[in-house]
C-alpha positions as CSV (number, residue, x, y, z in Angstrom):
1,X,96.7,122.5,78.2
2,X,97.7,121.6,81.5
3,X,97.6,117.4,82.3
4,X,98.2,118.7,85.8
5,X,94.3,117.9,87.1
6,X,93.0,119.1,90.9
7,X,92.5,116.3,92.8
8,X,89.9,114.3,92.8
9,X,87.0,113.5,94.9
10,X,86.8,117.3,96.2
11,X,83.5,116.7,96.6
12,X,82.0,117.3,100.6
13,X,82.6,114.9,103.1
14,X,80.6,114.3,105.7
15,X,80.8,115.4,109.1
16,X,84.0,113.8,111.0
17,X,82.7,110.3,112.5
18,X,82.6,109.6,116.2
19,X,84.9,106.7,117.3
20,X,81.9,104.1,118.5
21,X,80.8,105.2,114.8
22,X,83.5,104.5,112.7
23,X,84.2,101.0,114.9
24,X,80.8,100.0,114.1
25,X,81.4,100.4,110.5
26,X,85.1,98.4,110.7
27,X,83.4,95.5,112.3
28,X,80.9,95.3,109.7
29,X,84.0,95.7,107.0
30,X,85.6,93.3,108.8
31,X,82.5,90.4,108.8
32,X,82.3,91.5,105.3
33,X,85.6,91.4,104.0
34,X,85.5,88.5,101.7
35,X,86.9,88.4,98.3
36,X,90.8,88.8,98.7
37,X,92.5,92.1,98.2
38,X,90.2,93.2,95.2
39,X,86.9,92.4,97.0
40,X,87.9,94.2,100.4
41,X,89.3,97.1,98.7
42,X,86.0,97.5,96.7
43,X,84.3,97.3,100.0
44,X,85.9,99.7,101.5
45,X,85.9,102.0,98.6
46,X,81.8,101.9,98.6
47,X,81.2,102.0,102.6
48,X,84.1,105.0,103.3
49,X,84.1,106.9,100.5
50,X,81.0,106.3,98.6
51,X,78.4,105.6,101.5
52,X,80.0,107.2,104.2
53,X,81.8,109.8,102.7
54,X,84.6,109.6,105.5
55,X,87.4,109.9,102.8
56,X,87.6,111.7,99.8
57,X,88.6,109.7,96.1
58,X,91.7,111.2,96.0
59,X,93.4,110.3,99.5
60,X,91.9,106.6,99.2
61,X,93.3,105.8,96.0
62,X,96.7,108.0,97.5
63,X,96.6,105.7,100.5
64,X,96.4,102.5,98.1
65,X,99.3,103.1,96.3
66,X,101.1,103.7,99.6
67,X,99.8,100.7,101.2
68,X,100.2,98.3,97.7
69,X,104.2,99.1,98.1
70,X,104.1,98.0,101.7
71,X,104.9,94.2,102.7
72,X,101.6,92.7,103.9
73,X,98.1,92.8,103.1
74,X,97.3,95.7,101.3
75,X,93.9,95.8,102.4
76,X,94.3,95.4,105.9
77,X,97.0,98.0,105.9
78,X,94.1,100.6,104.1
79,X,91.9,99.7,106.7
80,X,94.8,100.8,109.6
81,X,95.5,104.0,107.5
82,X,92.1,105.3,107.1
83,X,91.2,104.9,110.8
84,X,94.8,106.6,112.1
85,X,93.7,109.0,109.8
86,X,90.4,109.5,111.2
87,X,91.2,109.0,115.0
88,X,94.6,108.6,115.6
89,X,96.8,105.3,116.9
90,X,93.6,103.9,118.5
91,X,91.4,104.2,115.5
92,X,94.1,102.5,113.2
93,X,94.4,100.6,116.1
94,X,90.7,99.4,115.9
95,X,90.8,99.5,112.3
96,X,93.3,97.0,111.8
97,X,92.4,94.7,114.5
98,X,88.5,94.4,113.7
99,X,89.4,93.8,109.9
100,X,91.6,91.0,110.8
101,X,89.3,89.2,113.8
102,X,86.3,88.0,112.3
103,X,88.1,86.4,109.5
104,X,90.6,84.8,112.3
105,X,88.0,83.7,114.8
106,X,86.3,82.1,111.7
107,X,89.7,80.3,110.8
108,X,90.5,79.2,114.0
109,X,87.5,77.9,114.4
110,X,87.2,76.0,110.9
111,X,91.3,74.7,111.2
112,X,90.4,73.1,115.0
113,X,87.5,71.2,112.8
114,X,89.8,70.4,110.2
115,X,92.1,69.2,112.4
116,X,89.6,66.9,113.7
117,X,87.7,65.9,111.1
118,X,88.9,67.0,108.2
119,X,87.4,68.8,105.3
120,X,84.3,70.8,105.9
121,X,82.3,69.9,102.9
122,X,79.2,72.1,104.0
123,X,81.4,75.4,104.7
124,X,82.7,75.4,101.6
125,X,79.6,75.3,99.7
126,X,78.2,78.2,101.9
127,X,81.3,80.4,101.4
128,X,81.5,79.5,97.7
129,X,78.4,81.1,97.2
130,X,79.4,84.2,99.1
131,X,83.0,84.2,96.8
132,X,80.6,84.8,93.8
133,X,78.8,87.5,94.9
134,X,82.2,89.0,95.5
135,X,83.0,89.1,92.2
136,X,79.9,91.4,91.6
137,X,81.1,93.5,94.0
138,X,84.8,93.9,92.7
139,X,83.2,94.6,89.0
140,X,81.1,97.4,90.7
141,X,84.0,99.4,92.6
142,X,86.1,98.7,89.6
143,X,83.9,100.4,87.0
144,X,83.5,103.6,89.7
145,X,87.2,104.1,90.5
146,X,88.2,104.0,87.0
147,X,85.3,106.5,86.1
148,X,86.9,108.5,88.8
149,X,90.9,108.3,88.2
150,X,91.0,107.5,84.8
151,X,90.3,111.3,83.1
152,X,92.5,111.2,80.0
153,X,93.6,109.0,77.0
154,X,97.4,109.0,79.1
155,X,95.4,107.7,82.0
156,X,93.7,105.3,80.1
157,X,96.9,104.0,78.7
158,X,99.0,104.1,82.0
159,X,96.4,101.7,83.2
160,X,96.1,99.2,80.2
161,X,99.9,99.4,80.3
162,X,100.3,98.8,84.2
163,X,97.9,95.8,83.9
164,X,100.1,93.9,80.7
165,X,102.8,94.6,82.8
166,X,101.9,92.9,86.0
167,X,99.3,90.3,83.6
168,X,101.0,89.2,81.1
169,X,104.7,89.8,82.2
170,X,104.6,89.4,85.6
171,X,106.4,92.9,86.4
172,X,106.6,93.7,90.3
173,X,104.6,96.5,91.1
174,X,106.9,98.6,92.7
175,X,108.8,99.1,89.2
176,X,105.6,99.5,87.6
177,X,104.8,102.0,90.1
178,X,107.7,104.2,89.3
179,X,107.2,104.1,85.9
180,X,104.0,105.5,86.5
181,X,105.6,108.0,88.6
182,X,108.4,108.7,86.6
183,X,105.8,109.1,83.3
184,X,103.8,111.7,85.7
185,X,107.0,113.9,86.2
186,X,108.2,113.7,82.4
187,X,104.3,114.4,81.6
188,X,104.1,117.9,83.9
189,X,107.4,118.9,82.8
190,X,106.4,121.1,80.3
191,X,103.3,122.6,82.6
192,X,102.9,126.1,84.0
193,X,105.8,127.3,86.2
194,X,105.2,126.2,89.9
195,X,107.0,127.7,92.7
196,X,110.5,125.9,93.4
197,X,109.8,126.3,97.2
198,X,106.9,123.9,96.7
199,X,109.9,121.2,96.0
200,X,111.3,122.1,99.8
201,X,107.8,121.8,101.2
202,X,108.7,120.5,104.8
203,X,107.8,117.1,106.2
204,X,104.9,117.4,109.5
205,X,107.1,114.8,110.9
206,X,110.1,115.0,113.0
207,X,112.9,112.2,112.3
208,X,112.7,111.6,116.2
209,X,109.1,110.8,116.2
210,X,109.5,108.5,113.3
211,X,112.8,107.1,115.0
212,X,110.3,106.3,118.3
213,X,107.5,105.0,116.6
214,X,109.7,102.7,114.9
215,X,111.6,101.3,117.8
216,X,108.7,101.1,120.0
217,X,106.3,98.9,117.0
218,X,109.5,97.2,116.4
219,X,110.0,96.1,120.3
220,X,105.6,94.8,120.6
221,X,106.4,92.9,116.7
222,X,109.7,91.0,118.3
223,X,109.9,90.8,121.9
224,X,106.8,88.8,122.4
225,X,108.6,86.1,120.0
226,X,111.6,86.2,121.7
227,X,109.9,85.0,124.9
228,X,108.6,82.5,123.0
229,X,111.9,80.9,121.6
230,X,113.6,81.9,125.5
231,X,110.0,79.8,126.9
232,X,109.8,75.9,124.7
233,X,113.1,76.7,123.0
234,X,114.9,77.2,119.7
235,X,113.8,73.9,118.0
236,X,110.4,73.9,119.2
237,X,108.0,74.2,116.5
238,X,106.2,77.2,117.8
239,X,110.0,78.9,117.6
240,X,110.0,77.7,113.9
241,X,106.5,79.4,113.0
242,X,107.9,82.2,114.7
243,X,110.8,83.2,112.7
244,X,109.3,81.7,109.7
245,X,106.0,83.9,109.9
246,X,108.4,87.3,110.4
247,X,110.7,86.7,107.5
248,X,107.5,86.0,105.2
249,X,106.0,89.8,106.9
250,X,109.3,91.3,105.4
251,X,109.4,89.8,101.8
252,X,105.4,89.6,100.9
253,X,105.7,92.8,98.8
254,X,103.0,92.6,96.0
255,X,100.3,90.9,99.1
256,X,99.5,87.6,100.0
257,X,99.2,86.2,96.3
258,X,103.1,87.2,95.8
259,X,104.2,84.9,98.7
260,X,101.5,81.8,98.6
261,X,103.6,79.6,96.9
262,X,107.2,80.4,98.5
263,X,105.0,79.5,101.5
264,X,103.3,76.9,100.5
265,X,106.4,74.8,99.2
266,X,108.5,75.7,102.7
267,X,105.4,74.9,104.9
268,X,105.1,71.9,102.9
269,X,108.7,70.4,101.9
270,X,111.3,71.9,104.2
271,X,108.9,72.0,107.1
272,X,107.0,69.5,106.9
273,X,104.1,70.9,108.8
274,X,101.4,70.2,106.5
275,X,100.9,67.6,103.3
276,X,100.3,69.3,100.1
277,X,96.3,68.5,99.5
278,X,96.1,70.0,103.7
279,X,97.9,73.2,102.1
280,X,95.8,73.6,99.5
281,X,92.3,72.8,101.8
282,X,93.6,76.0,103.9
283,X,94.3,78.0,100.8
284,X,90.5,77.3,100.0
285,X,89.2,78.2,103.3
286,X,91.6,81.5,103.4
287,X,89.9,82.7,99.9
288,X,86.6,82.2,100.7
289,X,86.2,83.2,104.6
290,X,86.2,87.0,105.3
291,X,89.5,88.9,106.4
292,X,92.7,88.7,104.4
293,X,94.3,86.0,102.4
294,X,97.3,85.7,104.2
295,X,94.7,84.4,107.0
296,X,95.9,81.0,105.9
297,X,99.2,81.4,108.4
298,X,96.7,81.5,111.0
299,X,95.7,77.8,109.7
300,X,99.1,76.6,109.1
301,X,100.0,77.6,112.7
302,X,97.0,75.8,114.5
303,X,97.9,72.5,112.5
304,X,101.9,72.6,113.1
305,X,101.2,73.5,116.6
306,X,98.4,70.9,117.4
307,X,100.6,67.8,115.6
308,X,104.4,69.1,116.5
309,X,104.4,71.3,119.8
310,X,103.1,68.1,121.9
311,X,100.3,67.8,124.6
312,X,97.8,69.0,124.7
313,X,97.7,69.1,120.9
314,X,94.3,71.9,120.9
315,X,96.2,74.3,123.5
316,X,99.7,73.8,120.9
317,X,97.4,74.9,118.2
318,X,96.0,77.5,120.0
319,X,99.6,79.1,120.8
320,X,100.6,77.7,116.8
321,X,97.8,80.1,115.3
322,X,98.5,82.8,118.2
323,X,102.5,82.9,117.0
324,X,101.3,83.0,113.8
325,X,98.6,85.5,113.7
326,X,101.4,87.6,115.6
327,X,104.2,87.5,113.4
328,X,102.1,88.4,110.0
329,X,100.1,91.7,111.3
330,X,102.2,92.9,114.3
331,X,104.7,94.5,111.4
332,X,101.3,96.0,109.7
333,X,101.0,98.5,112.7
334,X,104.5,99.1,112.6
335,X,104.9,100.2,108.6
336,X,101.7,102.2,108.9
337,X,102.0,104.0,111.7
338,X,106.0,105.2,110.8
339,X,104.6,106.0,107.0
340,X,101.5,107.0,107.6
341,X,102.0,110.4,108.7
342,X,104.3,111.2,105.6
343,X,101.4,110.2,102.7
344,X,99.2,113.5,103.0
345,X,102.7,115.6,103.0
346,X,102.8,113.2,99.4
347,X,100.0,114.9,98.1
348,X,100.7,118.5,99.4
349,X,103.5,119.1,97.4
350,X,102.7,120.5,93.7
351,X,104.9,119.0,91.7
352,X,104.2,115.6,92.6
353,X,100.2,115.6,91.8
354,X,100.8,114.5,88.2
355,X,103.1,112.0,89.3
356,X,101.0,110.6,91.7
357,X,98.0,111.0,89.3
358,X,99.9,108.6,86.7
359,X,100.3,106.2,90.0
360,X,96.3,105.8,90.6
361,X,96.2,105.0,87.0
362,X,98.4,102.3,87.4
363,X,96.4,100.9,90.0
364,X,93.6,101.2,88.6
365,X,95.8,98.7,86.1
366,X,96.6,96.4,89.0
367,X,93.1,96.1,90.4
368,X,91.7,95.4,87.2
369,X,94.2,92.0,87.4
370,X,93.5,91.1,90.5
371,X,89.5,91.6,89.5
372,X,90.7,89.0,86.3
373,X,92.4,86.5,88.8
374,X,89.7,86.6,90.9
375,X,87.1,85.9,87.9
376,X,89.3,83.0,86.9
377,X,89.9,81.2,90.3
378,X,85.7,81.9,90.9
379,X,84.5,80.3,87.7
380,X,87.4,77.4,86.8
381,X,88.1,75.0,88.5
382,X,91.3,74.0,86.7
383,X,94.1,76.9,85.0
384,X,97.2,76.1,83.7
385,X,100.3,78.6,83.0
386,X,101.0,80.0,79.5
387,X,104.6,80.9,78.4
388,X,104.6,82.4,75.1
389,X,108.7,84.2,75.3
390,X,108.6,86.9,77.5
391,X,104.5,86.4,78.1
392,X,103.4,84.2,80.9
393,X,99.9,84.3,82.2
394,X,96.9,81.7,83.9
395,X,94.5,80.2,81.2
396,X,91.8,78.7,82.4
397,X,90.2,75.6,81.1
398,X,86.9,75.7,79.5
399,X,86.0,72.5,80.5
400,X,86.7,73.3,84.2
401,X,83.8,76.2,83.8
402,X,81.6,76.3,86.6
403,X,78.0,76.7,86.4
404,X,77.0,77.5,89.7
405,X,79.2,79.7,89.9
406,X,78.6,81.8,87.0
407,X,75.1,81.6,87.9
408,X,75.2,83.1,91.5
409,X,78.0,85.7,90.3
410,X,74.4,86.8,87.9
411,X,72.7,86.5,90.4
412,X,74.5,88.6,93.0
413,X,75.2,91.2,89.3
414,X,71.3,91.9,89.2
415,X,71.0,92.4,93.0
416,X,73.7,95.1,93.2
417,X,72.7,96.8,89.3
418,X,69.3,96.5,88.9
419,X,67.9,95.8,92.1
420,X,70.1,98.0,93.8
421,X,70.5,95.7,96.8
422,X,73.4,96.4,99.9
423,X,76.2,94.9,99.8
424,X,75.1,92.2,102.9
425,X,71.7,91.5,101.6
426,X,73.8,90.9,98.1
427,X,75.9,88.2,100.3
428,X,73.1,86.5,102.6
429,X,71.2,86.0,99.4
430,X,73.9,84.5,97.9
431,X,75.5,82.5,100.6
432,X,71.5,80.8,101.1
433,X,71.3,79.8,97.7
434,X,74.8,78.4,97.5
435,X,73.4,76.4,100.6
436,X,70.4,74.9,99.0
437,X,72.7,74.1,96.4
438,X,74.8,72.5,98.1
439,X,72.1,70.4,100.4
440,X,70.6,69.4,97.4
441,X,73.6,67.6,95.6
């Protein structure tokens, strides 16, 4: 029997969404982003494809593995994909931008505090509580997309194997990707006879187009830092962030947990911008404030630029957090928009559907680790490294667990299972108790 499978999610999809419509629904994504990459992609997974039925199973989890090999935020780049897909440059446009601008404004605002005050006790606690909730959430999408993609024992074993590999041995995804791939050709191989012409199925894209599209996202991504450097200079610090910030957009395959500590150790020891306890302050705030992780450039940016680029120091971190901001997602538009045209030619080709059916079931693998690493850095305080020969994974200390924590993650379980609550009455709740809590220590 055939392990060649339709595609999933066939089922109807709703009528094509207005543009004032679908940007309502990325600014709520976007005030309700929290979580990382695993709690933004099982937000997105219940709002587009479960709630509002704008894309079907198949093309989200197709659009994941595209945007997982990307540099950048995986998440983010989703978001951009799914609304050029539903309204062109402006809705990937909107899509991308709204995702990324609460969860900025929110760290701008909390890094000009920081850098006047220091550490924001009261923040924390609220957005602690909102972290746990999360975690609900990421179980909840988890469990539905691997009822969805996971439809034999060889899917079921792709997965288990694609999460030991990334786990446990720390494989990069891209390898573990083709693998997948590779396993999806060798396991339709000995499938019914498909036409060969279906191999020489042509691309909807001209070179050209992609040639312009490139050169002209290439041109909005570098010219505007080039002023910069030609305006205070090439030692000035906001010149620094600049180039610094564009070489990390070219090397963070894997997303933002791949490049934190390369980062963090050049932002810290070669730089010099930040001391190690301030790094780790704007790790915290970028983990548990809405919007991507690699939000915490924005944060380095505002502090380099308010202590190095001189007077006045708020207007340096202003145009710190600006360079920043600006040299992370500009090259976002700039990989979706050349690829994005080329991932439903991806699926339209025959031969290729087992192969990209073994990929979803690797990523249902890699969401499952980030759903672990999440659960670990929600509930312990403290993890250490394990190396055991080729083995190396995070244990996390039992005495480290944390109560609270556990408790509102229940909490926020019984509101979404049992209850049945949304997804921002799940949060508020949450985030309030997590207040009390923290008023009352």
């Amino acid at each position: 029997m055939s392990d060649v499978r339709p595609e999933m999610g066939e089922e109807r999809l709703r009528a094509h969404p207005t543009f004032s419509e679908a940007t309502g629904t990325w600014m709520r994504i976007g005030l309700l982003s929290f979580g990382g990459p695993a709690g933004q992609i099982a937000l997105m997974h219940k709002v587009l494809v479960d709630q509002k039925r704008w894309i079907d199973e198949a093309t989200f989890l197709l659009a994941l593995n595209f945007c997982t090999l990307l540099p950048g935020p995986e998440a983010m780049q989703l978001a951009t994909y799914t609304g050029w897909r539903l309204h062109g440059t402006r809705g990937g446009l909107t899509a991308g931008l709204l995702f990324v601008v609460p969860g900025a404004v929110v760290i701008l605002t909390i890094a000009a505090l920081y850098a006047s005050f220091g550490s924001l006790p009261l923040v924390v606690g609220v957005f602690e509580g909102i972290k746990a909730a999360v975690l609900a959430i990421v179980v909840e999408a988890l469990l539905r997309i691997a009822k969805r993609a996971l439809m034999s024992p060889i899917d079921w074993l792709i997965a288990a194997l694609s999460f030991v590999a990334i786990f446990f041995l720390k494989v990069p995804f891209p390898l573990i990707v083709l693998a997948a791939a590779l396993t999806g050709l060798l396991r339709a191989a000995g499938v019914a006879h498909e036409d060969t012409q279906s191999w020489r199925t042509p691309s909807p894209v001209r070179l050209a187009s992609t040639v312009k599209t490139v050169a002209l996202w290439l041109s909005i991504w570098i010219l505007p830092l080039v002023a910069v450097a030609l305006i205070f200079g090439f030692d000035h610090v906001l010149t620094h962030l600049a180039f610094f910030f564009s070489k990390l957009a070219i090397v963070t395959f894997g997303g933002a947990y791949a490049v934190l500590a390369y980062m963090a150790q050049d932002v810290v020891d070669t730089y010099g911008w930040l001391k190690p306890g301030e790094m780790l302050d704007g790790l915290g705030l970028a983990e548990t404030t809405p919007g991507p992780l690699i939000l915490v450039t924005e944060f380095v940016g505002f502090i380099a630029g308010a202590r190095h680029g001189g007077a006045p120091a708020f207007l340096f971190g202003l145009s710190g957090a600006a360079v920043a901001l600006w040299a992370t997602f500009a090259p976002c538009f700039l990989w979706i928009f050349a690829g994005a045209p080329y991932v439903e030619w991806l699926k339209s080709v025959p031969r290729l559907r087992s192969a990209l059916a073994a990929i979803t079931a690797a990523v249902v693998g890699v969401i499952f680790n980030l759903s672990l690493w999440f659960a670990l850095h929600v509930f312990f305080r403290a993890r250490h490294e394990v190396i055991m020969g080729p083995l190396r994974f995070e244990m996390p200390s039992a005495a480290s667990l944390d109560p609270v924590a556990v408790g509102l993650a229940a909490l926020a379980a019984v509101l979404l299972f049992v209850v049945r609550a949304g997804i921002v009455t799940t949060l508020g709740v949450s985030a309030l108790v997590s207040l009390v809590l923290s008023l009352a220590s």
